[in-house]
C-alpha positions as CSV (number, residue, x, y, z in Angstrom):
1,X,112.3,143.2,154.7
2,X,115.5,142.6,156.5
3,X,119.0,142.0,155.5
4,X,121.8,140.2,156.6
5,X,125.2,140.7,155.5
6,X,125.1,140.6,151.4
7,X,121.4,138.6,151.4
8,X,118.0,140.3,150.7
9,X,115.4,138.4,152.6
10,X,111.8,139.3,151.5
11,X,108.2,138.7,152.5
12,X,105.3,139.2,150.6
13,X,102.8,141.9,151.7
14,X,100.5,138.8,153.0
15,X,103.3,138.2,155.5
16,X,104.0,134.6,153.5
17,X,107.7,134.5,153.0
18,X,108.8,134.7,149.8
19,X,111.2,131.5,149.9
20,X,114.2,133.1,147.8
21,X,117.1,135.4,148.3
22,X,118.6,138.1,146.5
23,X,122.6,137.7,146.8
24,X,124.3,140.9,146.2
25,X,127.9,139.6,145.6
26,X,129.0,139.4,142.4
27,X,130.1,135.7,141.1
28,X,130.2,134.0,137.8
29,X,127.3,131.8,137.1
30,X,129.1,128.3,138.7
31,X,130.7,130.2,141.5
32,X,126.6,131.8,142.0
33,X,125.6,127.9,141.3
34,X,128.3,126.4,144.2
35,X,127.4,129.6,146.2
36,X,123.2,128.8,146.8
37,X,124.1,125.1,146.9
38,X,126.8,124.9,150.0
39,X,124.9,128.0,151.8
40,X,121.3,127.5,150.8
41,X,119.3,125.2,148.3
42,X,119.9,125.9,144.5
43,X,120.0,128.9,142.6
44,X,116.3,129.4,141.5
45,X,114.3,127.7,138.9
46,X,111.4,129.9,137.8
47,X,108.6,127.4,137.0
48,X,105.4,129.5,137.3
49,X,104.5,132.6,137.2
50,X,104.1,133.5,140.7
51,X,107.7,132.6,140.8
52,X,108.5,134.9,138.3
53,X,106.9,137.5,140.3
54,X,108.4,136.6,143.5
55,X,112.3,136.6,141.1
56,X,110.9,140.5,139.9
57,X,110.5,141.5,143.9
58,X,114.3,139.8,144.7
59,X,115.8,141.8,142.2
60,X,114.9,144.8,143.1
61,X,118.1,146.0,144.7
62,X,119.8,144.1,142.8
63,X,123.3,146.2,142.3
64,X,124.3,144.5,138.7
65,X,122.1,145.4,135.7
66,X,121.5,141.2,135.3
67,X,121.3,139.3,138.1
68,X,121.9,135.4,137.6
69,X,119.0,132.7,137.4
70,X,119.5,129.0,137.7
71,X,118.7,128.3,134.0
72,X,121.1,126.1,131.6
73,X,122.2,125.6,128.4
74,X,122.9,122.3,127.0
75,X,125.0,124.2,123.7
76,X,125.0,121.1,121.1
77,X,121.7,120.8,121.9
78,X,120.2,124.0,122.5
79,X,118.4,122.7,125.2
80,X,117.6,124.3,128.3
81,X,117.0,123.5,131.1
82,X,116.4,124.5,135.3
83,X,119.3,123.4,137.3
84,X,116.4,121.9,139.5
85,X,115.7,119.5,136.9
86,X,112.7,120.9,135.6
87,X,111.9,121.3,131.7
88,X,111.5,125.0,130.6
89,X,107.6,124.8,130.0
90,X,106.6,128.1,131.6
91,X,108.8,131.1,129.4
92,X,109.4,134.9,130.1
93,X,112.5,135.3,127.3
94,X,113.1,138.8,126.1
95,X,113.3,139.1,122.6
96,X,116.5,137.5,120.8
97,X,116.7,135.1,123.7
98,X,116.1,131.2,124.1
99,X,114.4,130.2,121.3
100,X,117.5,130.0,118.6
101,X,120.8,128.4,119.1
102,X,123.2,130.1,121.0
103,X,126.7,131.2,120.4
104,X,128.6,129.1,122.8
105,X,131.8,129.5,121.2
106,X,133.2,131.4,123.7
107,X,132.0,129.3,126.9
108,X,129.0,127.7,127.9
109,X,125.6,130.3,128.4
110,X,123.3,130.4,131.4
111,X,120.5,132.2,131.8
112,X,119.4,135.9,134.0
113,X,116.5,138.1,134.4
114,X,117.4,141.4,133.3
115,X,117.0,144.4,135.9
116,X,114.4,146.3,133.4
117,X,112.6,144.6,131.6
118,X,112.4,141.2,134.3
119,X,112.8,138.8,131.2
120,X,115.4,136.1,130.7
121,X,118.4,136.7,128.9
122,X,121.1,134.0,127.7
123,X,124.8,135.4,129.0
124,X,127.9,133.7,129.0
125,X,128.5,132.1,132.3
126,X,131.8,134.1,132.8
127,X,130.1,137.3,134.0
128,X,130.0,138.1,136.9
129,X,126.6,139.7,138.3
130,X,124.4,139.5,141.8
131,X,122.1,135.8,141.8
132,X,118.8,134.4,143.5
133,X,118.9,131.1,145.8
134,X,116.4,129.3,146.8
135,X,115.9,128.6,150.8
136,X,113.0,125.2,150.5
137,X,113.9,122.1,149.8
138,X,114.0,120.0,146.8
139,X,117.6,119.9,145.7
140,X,118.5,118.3,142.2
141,X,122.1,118.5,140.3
142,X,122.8,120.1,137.6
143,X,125.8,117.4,136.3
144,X,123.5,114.6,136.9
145,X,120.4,116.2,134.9
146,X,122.3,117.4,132.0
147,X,124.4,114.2,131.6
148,X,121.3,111.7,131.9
149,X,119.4,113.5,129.2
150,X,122.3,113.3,127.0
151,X,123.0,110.0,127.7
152,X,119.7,109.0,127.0
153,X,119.7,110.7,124.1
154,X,122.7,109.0,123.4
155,X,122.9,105.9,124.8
156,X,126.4,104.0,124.6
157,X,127.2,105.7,121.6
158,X,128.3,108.2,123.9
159,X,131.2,106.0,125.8
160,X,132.5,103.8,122.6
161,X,134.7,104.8,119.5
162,X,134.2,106.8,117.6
163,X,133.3,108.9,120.0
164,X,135.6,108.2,122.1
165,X,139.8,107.2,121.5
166,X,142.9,107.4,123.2
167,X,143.2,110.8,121.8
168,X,140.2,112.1,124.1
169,X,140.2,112.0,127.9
170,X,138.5,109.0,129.1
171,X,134.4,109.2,128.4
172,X,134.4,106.7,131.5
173,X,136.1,109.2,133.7
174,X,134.7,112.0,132.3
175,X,130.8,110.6,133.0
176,X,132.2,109.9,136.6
177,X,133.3,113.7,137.1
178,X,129.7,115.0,135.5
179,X,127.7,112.6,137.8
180,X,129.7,113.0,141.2
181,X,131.2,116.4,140.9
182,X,128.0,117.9,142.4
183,X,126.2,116.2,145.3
184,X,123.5,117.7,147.3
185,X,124.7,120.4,149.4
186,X,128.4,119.8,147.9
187,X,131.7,121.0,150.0
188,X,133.9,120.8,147.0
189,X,135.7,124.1,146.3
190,X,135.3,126.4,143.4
191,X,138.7,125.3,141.9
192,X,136.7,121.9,142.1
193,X,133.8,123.6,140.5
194,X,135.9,125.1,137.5
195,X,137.3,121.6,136.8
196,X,133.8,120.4,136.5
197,X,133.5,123.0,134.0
198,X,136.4,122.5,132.1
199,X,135.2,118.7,131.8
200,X,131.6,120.0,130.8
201,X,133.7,121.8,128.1
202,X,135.2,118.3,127.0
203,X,131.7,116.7,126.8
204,X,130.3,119.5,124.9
205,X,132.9,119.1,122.3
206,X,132.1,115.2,122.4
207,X,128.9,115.7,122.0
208,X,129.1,118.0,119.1
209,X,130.6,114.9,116.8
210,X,128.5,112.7,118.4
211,X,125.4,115.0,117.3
212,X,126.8,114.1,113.6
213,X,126.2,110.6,114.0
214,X,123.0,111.1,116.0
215,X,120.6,110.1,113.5
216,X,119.5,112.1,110.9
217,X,119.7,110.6,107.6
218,X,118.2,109.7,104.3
219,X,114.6,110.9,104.3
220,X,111.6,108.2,103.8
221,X,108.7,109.0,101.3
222,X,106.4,106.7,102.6
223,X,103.8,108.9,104.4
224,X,100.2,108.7,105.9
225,X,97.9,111.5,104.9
226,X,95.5,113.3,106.8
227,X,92.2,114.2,105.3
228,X,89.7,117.5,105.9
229,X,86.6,118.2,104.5
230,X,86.2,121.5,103.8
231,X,82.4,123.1,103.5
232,X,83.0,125.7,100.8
233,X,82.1,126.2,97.4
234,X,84.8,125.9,94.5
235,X,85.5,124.7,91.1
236,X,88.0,122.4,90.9
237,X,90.3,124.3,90.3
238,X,90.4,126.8,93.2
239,X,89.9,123.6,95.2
240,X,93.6,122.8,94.3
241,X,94.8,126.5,95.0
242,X,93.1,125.9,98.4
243,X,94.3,122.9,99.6
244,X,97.4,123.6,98.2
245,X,98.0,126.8,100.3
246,X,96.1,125.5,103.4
247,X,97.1,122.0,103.5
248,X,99.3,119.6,101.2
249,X,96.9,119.3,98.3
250,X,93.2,117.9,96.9
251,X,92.9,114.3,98.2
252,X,94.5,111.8,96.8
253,X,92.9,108.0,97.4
254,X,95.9,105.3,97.1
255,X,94.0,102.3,98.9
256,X,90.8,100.8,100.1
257,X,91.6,102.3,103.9
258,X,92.2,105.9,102.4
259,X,89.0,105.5,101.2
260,X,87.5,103.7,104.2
261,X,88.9,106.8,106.2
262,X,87.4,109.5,103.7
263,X,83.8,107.4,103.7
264,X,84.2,107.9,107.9
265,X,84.4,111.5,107.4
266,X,81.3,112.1,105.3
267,X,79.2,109.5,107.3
268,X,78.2,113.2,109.0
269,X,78.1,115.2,106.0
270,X,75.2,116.5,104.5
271,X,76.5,117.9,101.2
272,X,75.9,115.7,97.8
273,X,79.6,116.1,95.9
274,X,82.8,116.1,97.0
275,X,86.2,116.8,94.8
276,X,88.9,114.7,95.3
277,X,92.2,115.4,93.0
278,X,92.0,113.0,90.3
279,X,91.5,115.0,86.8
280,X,91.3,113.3,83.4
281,X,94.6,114.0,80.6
282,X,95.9,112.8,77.6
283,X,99.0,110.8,77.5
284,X,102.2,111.0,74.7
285,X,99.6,108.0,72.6
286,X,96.8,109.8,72.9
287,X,95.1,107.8,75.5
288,X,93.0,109.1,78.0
289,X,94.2,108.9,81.9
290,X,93.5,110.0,85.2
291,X,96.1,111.5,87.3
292,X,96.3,112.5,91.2
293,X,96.9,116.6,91.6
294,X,99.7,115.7,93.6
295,X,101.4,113.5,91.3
296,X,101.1,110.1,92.9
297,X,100.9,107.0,90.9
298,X,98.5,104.7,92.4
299,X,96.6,101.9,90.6
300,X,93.5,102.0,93.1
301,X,90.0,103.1,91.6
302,X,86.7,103.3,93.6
303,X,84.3,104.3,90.2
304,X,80.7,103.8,90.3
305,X,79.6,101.1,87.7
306,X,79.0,103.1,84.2
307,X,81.7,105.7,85.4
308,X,83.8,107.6,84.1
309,X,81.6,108.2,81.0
310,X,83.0,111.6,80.5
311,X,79.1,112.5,79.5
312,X,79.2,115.9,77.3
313,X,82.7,115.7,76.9
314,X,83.7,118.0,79.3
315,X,83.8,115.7,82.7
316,X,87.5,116.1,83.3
317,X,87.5,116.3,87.0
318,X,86.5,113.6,89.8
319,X,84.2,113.8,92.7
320,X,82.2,111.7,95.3
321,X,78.4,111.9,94.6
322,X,76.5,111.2,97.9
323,X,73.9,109.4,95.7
324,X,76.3,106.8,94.1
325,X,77.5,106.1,97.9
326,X,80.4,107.9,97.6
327,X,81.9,106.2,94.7
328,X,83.9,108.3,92.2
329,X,82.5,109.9,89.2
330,X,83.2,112.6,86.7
331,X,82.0,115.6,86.5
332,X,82.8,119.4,85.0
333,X,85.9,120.9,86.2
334,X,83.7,123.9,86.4
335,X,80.9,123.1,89.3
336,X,81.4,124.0,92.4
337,X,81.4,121.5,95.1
338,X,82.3,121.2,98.6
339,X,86.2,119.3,98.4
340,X,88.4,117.4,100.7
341,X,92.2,118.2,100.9
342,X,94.6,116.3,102.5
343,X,98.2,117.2,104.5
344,X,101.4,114.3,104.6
345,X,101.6,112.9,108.0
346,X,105.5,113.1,108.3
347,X,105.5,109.6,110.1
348,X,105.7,106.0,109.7
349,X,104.5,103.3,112.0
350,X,106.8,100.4,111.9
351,X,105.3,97.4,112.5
352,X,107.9,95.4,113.6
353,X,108.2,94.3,117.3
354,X,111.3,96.0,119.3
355,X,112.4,96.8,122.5
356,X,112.7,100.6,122.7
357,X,116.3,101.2,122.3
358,X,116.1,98.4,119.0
359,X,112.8,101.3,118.0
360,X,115.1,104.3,118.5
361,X,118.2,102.5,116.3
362,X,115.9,101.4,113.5
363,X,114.3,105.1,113.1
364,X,117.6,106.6,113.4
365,X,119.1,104.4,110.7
366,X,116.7,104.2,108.4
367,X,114.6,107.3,108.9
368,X,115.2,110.3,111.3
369,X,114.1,109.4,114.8
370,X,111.2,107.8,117.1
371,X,108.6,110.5,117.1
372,X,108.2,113.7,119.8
373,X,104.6,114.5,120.3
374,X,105.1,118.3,121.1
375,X,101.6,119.6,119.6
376,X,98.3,118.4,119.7
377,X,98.3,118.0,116.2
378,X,101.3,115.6,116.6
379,X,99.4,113.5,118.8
380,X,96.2,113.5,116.0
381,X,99.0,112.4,113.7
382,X,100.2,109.5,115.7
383,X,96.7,108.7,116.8
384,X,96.1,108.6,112.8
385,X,99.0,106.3,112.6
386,X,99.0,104.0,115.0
387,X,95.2,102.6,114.1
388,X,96.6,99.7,112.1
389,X,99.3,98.5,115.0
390,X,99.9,94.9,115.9
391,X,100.9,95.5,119.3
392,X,98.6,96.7,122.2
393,X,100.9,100.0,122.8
394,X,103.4,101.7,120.7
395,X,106.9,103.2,121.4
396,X,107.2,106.7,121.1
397,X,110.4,108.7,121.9
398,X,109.3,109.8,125.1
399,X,112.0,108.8,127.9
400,X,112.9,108.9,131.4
401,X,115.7,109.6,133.4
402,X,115.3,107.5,136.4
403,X,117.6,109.4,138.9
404,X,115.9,112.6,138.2
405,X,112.8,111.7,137.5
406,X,112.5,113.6,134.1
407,X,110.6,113.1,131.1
408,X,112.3,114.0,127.9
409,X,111.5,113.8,124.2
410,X,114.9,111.9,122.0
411,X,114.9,115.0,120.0
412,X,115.8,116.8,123.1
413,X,112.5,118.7,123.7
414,X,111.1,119.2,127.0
415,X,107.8,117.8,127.9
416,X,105.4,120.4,127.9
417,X,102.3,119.4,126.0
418,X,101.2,116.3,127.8
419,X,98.5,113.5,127.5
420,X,99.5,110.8,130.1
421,X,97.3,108.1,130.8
422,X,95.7,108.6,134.6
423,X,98.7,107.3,136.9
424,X,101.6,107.4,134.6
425,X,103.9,110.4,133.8
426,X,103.5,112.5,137.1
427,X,104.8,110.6,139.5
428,X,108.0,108.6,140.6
429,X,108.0,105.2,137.8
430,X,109.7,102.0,139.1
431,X,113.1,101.6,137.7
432,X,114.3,98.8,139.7
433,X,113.7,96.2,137.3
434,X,115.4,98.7,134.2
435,X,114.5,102.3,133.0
436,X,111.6,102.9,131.3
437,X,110.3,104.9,128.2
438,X,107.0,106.2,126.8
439,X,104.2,104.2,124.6
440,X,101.1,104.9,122.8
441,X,98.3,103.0,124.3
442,X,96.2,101.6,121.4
443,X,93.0,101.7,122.7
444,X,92.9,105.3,124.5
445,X,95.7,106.8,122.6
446,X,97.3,108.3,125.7
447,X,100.8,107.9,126.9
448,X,102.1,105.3,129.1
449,X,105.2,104.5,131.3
450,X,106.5,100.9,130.2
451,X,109.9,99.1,131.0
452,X,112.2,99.6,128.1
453,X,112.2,95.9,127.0
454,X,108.6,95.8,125.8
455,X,108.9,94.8,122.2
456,X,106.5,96.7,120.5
457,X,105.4,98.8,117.2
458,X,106.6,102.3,117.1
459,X,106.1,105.0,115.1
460,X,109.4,106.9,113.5
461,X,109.2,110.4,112.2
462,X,110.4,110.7,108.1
């Protein structure tokens, strides 16, 4: 190690240098920010975690108790983000911090590794603590990063009334301060810096009408369900309490491809009954029906010819009988069979052709937004979804900001789970003829790049 005036240079014991510096002034998180940028690269962006381990060997004599990282917070979001660009994937939060929604009532937060422990923290950016630059190249900018995801988010919305009047500063000159304020390597001064602040205050407070307006309305009920066999043993009746507390409930069979989709899934069964939730009642005039567990009112029946016969009088309860093909029959409430339950798909596929801002406006207005696929079991639900689509790809709300390059989710989620097709999502898309957003292929259900004015099915979450 070697030092040189208030910088820590380190290497690691492999004689590799560690490409980061430990500053041991004391400077507000912007001043830290306009500090790395004129004199180094960026304040750092921990990504991995041999990162994180070279950010633990920095701080060592670090002389504040925090020591700043370059990790943001977009408040009326709660989104953060690295000041690289980069999406938070890789996480090292203490307790408390990063995962809820912050108080920024008193300022905007940024984030800092804590002296102890080594985890992040979430501080008001007005404290003033020692900070770790980067010294590689690789530069991105802050403004331009956090004002592209909202404006993508966003859209025009963001620059017209009501958002914006003659009682706000100009939304115009305000995206011109965010965008420009910061170049690579800027010269600007910090009283430059603090009015770029000051206007990322402004936006903030924008944004946090605009996030009224954003799209989260009425609810749909129209839902696509999800069906699992499960191999156990059960009456009927502690088939319901089952699915209920595992799932959504015992299957319930509205149409021909429910049951098309259920006959799919015992095509590798070996079992001979299966429970579904359809149990025989009495109505108000003393006739006999059939009602779904659930409560649903459908009009579809599958019986098998003769059925229901109710033989015995005590076949109350419905199952599929391997023998009969699968067709429904009645049966004692009281056997146990194997059963399949079912959960709600919380999303709709629209099968209307749009361009992808004409997707995101329709879901927005008449649902709650084009669907984020953050889980694998997301992705099973689109898959699920999408298989009666009309176009060869569907529009998911996966978008890009073309200056960065960053991928993005329109509920402002970063893109950590992945399933790109081979060739799209890693590498630099081509935004010359317009920016682009995400689809669902059809055929191999992955995720594709695709110019924005592709007018396509898409799938909206409810």
């Amino acid at each position: 190690m070697y030092r040189r005036q208030t910088q820590t240079y380190w290497t690691t014991q492999s004689a590799h240098e560690i490409p980061l510096i430990l500053v041991q002034q004391e400077m507000t998180w912007w001043e830290a920010l306009s500090y790395c940028r004129q004199n180094h690269v960026d304040l750092v962006s921990v990504l991995t975690n041999e990162t994180q381990g070279w950010v633990e060997t920095v701080s060592k004599n670090a002389s504040t108790p925090n020591v700043w990282l370059g990790l943001g917070l977009t408040c009326p979001l709660s989104f953060w983000f690295w000041v690289g660009g980069s999406t938070v994937c890789y996480q090292n939060w203490a307790p408390g911090n990063g995962t809820g929604v912050s108080d920024c009532s008193n300022g905007k937060r940024s984030g800092a590794l804590q002296s102890g422990s080594k985890q992040w923290i979430s501080l008001p950016e007005t404290q003033k603590l020692n900070f770790i630059c980067t010294v590689v190249s690789g530069l991105l900018l802050l403004y331009q990063t956090e004002l592209q995801i909202l404006l993508h988010l966003y859209g025009h919305n963001l620059f017209s009334p009501p958002f914006c009047c003659s009682t706000r500063p100009s939304c115009t000159e305000l995206s011109l301060d965010l965008l420009y304020v910061h170049r690579a390597k800027t010269k600007h001064s910090r009283q430059t810096n603090r009015a770029a602040a000051q206007s990322l205050t402004v936006m903030c407070s924008t944004l946090q009408f605009i996030l009224l307006f954003s799209g989260l309305w009425a609810l749909a009920m129209c839902v696509t369900r999800q069906f699992y066999v499960v191999e156990e043993l059960k009456s009927w009746t502690d088939a319901q309490t089952y699915c209920r507390g595992n799932y959504t409930d015992l299957a319930t069979i509205e149409n021909q491809e429910d049951m098309d989709t259920i006959l799919t899934l015992l095509s590798n069964q070996s079992a001979v009954n299966y429970w579904i939730g359809l149990t025989r009642n009495v109505d108000q005039n003393n006739n006999t029906v059939f009602i779904w567990s659930d409560g649903s009112n459908s009009t579809y029946s599958d019986w098998y010819p003769g059925e229901p016969n109710n033989k015995g009088g005590q076949e109350n309860c419905v199952n599929l009988y391997k023998y009969f093909s699968y067709k429904w029959n009645d049966a004692p409430c009281y056997v146990t069979n194997q059963f399949i339950c079912y959960k709600k798909i919380p999303l709709i596929l629209v099968q209307q052709e749009m361009t992808w801002w004409e997707a995101l406006s329709y879901c927005r207005q008449n649902h709650v937004d084009l669907v984020s696929v953050l889980t694998n079991e997301t992705q099973d639900w689109v898959e699920t979804v999408s298989k009666n689509a009309s176009t060869p790809n569907v529009w998911l709300g996966l978008r890009l900001a073309c200056s960065q390059p960053i991928w993005f989710w329109v509920s402002g989620s970063p893109v950590c789970y992945q399933n790109w097709a081979p060739g799209n999502g890693t590498g630099v898309s081509d935004c010359s003829n317009g920016e682009r957003s995400g689809a669902l292929q059809s055929g191999s259900k992955q995720w594709i790049s695709l110019p924005e004015t592709h007018k396509l099915n898409f799938i909206c979450t409810v």
